[in-house]
Z-matrix of the N, CA and C atoms (Angstrom, degrees):
N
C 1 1.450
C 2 1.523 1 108.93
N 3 1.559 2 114.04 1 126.46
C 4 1.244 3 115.10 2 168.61
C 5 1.788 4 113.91 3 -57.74
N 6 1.514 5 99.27 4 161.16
C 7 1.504 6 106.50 5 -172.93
C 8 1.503 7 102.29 6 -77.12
N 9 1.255 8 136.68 7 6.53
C 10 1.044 9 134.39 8 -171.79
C 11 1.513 10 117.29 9 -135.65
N 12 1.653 11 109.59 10 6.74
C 13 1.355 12 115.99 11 166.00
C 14 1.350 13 97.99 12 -99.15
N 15 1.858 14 107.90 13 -32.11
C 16 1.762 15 103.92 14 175.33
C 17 1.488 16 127.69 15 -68.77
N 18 1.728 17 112.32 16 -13.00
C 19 1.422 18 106.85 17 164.63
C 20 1.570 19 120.98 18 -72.51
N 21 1.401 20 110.75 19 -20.76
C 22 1.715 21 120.59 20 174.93
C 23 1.501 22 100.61 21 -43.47
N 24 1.368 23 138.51 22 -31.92
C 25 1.344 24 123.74 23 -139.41
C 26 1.374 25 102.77 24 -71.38
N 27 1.388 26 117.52 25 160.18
C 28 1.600 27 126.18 26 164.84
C 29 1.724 28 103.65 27 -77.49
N 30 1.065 29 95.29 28 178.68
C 31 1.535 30 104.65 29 172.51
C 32 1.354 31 111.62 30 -70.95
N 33 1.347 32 123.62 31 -78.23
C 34 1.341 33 102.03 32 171.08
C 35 2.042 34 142.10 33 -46.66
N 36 1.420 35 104.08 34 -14.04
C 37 1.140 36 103.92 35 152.77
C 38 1.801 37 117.69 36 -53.94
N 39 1.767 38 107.72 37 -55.51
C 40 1.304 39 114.35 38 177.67
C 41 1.323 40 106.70 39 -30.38
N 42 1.165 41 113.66 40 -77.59
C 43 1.991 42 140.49 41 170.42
C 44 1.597 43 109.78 42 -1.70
N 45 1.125 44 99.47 43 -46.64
C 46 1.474 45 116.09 44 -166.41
C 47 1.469 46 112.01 45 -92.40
N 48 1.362 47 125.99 46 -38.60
C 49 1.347 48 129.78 47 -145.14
C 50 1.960 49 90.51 48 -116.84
N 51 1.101 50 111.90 49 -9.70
C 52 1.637 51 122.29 50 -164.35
C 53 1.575 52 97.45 51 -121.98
N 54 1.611 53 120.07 52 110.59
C 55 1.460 54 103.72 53 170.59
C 56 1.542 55 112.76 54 -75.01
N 57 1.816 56 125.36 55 161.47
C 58 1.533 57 106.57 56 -169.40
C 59 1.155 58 141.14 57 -80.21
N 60 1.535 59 111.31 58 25.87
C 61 1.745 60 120.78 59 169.74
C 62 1.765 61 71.36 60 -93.52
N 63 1.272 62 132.18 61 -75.36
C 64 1.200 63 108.21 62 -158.74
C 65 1.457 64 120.35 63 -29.71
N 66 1.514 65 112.81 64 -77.17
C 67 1.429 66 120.80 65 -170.88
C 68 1.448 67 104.26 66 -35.66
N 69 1.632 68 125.02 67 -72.43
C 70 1.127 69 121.18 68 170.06
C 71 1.449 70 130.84 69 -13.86
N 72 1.353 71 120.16 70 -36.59
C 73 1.464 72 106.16 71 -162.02
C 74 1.577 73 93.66 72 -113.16
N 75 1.496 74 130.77 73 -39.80
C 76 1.696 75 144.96 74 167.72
C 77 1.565 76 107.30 75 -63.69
N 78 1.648 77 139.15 76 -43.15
C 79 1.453 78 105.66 77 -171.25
C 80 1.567 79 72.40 78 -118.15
N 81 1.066 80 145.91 79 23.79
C 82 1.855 81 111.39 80 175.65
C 83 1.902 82 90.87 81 -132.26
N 84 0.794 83 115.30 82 -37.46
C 85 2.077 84 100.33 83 164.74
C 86 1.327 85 88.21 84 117.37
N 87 1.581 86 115.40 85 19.87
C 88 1.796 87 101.02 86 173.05
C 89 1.825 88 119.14 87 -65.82
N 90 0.806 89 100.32 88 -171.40
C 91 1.519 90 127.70 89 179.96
C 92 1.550 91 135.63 90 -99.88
N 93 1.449 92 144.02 91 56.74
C 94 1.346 93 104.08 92 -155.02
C 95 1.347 94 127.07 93 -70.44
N 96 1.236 95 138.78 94 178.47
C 97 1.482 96 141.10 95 160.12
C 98 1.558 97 109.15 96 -35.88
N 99 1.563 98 100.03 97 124.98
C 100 1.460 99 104.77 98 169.53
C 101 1.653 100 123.24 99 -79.08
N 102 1.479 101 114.82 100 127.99
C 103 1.345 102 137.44 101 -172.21
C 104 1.520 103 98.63 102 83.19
N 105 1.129 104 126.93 103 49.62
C 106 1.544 105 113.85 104 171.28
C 107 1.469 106 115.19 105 -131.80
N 108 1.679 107 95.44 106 -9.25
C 109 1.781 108 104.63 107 179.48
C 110 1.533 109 120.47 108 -72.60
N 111 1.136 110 121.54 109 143.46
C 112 1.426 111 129.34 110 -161.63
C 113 1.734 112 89.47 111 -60.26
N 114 1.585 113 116.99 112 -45.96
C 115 1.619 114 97.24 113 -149.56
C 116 2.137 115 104.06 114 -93.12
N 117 1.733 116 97.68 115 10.05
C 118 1.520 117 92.29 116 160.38
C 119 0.997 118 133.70 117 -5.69
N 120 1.221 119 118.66 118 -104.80
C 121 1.427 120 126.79 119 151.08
C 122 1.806 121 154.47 120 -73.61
N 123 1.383 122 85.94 121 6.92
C 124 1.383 123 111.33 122 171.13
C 125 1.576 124 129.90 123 -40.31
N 126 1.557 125 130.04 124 101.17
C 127 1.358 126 111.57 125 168.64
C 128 1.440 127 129.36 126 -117.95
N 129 1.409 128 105.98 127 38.29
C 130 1.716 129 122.87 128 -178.90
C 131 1.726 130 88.04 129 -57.83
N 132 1.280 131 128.72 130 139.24
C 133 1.236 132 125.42 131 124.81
C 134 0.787 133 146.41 132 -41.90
N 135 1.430 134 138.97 133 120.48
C 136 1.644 135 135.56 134 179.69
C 137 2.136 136 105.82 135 173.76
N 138 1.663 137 97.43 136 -159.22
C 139 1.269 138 81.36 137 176.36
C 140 1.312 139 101.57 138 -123.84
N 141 1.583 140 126.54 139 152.34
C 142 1.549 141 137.97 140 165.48
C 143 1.603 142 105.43 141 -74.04
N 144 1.331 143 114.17 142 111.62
C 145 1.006 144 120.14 143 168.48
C 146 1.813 145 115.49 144 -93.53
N 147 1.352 146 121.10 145 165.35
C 148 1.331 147 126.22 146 172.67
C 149 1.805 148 111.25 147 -68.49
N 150 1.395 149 121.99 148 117.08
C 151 1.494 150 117.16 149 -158.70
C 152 1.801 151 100.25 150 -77.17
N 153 1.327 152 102.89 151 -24.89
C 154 1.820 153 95.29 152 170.62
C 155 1.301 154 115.98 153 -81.72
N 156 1.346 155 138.90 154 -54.08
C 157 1.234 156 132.55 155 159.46
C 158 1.613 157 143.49 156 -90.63
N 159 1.053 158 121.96 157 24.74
C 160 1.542 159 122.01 158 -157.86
C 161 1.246 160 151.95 159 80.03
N 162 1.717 161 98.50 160 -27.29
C 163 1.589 162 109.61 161 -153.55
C 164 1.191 163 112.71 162 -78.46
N 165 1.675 164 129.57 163 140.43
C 166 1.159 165 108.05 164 -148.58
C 167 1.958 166 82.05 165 -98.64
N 168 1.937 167 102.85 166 151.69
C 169 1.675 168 103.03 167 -153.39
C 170 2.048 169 81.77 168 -109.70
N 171 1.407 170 113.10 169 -39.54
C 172 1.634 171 107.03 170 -142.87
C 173 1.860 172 95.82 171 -154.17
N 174 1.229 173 91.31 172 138.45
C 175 1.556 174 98.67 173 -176.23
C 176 1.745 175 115.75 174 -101.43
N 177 0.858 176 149.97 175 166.27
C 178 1.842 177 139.97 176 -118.94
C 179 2.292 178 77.00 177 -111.86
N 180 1.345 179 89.69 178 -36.09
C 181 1.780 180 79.63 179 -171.37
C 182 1.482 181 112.15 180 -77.17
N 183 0.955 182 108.29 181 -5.98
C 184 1.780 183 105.64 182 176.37
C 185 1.649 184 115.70 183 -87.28
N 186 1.838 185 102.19 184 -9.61
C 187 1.366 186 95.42 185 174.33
C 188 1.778 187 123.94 186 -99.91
N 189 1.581 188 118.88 187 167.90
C 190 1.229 189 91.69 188 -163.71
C 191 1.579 190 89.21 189 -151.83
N 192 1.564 191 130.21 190 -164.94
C 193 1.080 192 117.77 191 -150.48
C 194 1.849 193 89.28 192 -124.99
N 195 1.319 194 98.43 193 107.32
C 196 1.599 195 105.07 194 -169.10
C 197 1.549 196 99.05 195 -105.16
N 198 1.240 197 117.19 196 0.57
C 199 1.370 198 104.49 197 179.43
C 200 1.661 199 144.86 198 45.67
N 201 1.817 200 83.92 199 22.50
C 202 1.813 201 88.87 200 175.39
C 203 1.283 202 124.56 201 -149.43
N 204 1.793 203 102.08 202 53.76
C 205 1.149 204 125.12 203 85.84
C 206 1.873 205 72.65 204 137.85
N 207 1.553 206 135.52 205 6.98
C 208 0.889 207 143.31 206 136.86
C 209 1.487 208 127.21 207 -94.84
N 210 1.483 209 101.64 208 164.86
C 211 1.659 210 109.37 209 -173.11
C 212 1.914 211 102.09 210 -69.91
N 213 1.152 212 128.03 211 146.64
C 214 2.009 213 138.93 212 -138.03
C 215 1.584 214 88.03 213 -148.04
N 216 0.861 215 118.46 214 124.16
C 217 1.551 216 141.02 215 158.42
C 218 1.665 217 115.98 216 -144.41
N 219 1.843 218 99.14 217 136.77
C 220 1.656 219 107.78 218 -150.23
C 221 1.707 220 89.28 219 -83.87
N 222 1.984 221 127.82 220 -10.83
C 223 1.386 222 113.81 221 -151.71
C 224 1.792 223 90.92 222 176.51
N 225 1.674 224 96.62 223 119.57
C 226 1.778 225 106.16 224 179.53
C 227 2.128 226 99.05 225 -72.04
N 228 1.361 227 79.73 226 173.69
C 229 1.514 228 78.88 227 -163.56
C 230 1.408 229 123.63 228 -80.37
N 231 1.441 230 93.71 229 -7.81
C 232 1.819 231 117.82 230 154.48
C 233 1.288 232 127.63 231 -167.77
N 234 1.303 233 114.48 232 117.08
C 235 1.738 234 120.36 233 -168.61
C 236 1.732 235 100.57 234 -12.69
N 237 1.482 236 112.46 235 -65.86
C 238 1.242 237 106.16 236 -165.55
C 239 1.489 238 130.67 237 -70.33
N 240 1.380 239 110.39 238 14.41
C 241 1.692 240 123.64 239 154.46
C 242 1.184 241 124.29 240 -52.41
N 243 1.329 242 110.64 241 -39.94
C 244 1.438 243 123.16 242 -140.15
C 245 1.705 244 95.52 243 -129.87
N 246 1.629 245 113.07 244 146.39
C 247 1.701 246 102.88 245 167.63
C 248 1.652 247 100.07 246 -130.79
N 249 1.226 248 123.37 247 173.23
C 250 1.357 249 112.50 248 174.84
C 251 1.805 250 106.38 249 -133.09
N 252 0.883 251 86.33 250 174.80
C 253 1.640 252 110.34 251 -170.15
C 254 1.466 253 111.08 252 -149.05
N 255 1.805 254 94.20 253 122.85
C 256 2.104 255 91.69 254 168.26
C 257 1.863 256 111.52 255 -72.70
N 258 1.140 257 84.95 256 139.92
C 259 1.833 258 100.37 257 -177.98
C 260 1.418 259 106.52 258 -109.49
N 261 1.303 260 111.75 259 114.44
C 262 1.599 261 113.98 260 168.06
C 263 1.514 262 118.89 261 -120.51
N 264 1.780 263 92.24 262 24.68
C 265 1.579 264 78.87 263 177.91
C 266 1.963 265 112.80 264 -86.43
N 267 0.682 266 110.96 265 178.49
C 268 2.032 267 113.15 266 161.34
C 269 1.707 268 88.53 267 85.40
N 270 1.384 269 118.90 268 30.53
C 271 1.795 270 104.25 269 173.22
C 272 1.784 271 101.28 270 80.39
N 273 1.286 272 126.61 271 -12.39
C 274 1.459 273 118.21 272 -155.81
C 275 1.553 274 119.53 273 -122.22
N 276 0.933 275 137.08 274 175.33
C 277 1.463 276 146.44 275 170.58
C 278 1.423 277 118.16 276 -90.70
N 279 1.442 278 123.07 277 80.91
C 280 1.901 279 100.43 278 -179.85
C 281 1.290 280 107.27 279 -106.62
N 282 1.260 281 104.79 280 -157.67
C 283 1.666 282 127.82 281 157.10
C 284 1.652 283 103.29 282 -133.29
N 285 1.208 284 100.11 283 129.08
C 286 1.330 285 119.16 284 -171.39
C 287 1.637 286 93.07 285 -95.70
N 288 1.148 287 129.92 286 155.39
C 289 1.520 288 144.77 287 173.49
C 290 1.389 289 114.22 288 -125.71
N 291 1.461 290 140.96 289 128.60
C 292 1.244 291 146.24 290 -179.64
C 293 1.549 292 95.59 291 -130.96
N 294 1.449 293 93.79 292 176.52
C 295 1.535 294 106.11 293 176.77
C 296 1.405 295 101.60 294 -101.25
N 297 1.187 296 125.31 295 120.38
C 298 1.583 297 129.25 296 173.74
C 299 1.872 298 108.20 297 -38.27
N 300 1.442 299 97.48 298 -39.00
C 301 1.706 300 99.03 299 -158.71
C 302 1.982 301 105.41 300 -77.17
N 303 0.994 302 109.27 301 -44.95
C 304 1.507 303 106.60 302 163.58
C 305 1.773 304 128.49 303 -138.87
N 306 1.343 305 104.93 304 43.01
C 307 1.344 306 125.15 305 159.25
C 308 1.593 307 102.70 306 61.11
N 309 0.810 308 121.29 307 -6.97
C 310 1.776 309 108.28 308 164.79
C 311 1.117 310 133.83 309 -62.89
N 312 1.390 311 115.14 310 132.66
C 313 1.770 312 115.95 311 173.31
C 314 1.174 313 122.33 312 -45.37
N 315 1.484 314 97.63 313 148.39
C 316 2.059 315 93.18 314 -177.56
C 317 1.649 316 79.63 315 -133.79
N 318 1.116 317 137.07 316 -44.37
C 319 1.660 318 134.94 317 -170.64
C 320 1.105 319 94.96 318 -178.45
N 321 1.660 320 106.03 319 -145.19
C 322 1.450 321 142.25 320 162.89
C 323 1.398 322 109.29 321 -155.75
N 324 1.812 323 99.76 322 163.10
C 325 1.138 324 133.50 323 -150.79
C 326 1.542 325 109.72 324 -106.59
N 327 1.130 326 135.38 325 118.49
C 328 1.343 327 121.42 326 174.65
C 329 1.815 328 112.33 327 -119.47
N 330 1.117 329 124.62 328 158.52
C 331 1.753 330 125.69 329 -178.53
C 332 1.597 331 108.67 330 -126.03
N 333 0.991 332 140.37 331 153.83
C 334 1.463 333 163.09 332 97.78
C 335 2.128 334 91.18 333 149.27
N 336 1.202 335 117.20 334 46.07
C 337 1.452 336 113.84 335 176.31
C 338 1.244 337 113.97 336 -84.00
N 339 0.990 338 132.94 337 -0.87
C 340 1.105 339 152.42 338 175.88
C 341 1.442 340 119.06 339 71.92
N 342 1.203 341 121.89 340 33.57
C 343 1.363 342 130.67 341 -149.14
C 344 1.824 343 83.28 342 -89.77
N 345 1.768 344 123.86 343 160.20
C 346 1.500 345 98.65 344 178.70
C 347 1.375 346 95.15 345 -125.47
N 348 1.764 347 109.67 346 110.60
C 349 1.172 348 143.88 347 -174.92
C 350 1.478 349 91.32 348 -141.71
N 351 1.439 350 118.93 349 154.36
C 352 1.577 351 164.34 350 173.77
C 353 1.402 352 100.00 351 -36.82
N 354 1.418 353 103.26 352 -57.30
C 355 1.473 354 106.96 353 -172.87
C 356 1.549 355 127.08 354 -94.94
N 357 1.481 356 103.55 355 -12.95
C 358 1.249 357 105.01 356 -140.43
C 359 1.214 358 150.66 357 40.34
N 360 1.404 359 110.19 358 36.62
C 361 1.773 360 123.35 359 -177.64
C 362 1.013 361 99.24 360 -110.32
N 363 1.587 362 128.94 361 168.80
C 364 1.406 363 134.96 362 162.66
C 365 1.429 364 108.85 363 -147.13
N 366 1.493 365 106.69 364 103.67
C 367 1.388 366 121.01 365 -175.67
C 368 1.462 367 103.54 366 -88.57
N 369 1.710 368 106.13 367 116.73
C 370 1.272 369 102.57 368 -150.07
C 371 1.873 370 85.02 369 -115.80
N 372 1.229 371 123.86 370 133.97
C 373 2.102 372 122.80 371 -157.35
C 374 1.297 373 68.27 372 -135.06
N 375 1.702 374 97.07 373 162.88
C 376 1.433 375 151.19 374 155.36
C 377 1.631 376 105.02 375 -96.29
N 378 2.092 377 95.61 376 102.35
C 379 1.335 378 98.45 377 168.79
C 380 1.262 379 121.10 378 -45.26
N 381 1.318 380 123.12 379 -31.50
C 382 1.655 381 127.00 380 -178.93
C 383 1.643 382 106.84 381 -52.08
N 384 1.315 383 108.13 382 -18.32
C 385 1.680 384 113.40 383 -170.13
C 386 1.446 385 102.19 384 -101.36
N 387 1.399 386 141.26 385 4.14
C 388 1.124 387 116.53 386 175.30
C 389 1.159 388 97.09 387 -140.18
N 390 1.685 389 118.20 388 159.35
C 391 1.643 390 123.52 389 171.82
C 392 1.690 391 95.74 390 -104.43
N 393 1.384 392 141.64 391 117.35
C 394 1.151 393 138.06 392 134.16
C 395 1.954 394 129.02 393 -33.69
N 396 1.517 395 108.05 394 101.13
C 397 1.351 396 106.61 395 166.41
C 398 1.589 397 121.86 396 -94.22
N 399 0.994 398 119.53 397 127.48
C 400 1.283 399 129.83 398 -135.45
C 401 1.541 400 92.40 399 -109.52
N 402 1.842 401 132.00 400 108.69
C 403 1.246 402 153.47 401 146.38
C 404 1.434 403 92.79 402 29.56
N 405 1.284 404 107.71 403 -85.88
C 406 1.668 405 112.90 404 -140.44
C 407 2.241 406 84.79 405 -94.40
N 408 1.024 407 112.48 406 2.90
C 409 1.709 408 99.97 407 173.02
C 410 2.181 409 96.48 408 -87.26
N 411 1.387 410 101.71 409 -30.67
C 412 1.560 411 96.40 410 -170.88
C 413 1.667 412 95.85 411 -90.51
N 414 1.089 413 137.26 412 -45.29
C 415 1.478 414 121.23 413 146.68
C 416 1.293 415 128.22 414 1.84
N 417 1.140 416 117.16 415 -86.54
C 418 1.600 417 137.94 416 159.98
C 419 1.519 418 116.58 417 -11.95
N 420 1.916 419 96.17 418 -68.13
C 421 1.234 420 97.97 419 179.50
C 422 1.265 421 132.80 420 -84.50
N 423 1.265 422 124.01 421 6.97
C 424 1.687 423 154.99 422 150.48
C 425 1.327 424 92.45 423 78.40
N 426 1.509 425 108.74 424 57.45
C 427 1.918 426 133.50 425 159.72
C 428 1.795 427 80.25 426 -109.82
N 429 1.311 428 86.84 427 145.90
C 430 1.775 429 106.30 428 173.06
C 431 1.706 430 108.39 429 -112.74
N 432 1.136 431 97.53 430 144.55
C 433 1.643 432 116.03 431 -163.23
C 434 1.729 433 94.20 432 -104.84
């Protein structure tokens, strides 16, 4: 399924096709537990795709080791992946991050932490929100990474 026949879905399609840490954190803007996401510390090469629809969001070199306690990337793999939203829930000021292609949460984005990356941003996702495609698996299938 294209990533853009998978944003068509209704909600209860979601329901079905999303187990509910998924749904929870992709159509409702949850959170998962910090340090518990598979791609934490992860540095396989490949690309993070959107885990509800496909689209591929962030490439393995843009991420980096931010140490708090989710998977950290300094830059999505093209502005137009990604859309943002101001967040004022939790008492605070964010930027919320979705996937342009079917509006699900992936995290938020924060700037000037001083972390020393290119951009100085730290796009901070819910492993639950992305599937990692892994270099030499898109290799194989003679898709280029």
């Amino acid at each position: 399924m294209s990533p853009e026949a998978a944003a068509a879905r209704t909600d209860a399609q979601w329901r079905q096709v999303l187990n509910p840490v998924e749904y929870q954190v992709l159509r409702q803007a949850g959170t998962e537990r910090p340090h518990t996401g598979e791609y934490v510390d992860t540095t396989t090469e490949g690309v993070y795709e959107c885990r509800a629809c496909g689209a591929e969001l962030f490439r393995s070199e843009t991420k980096f080791a931010s140490h708090c306690g989710w998977p950290s990337f300094f830059a999505p793999l093209a502005e137009d992946r990604v859309r943002y939203i101001e967040d004022t829930t939790m008492g605070m000021k964010r930027v919320e991050v979705r996937c342009a292609t079917c509006d699900s949460h992936l995290g938020h984005v924060f700037e000037g932490e001083g972390y020393g990356t290119p951009t100085d941003l730290r796009y901070c996702m819910n492993s639950v929100s992305l599937r990692l495609v892994p270099a030499e698996a898109a290799e194989g299938s003679d898709a280029t990474v």
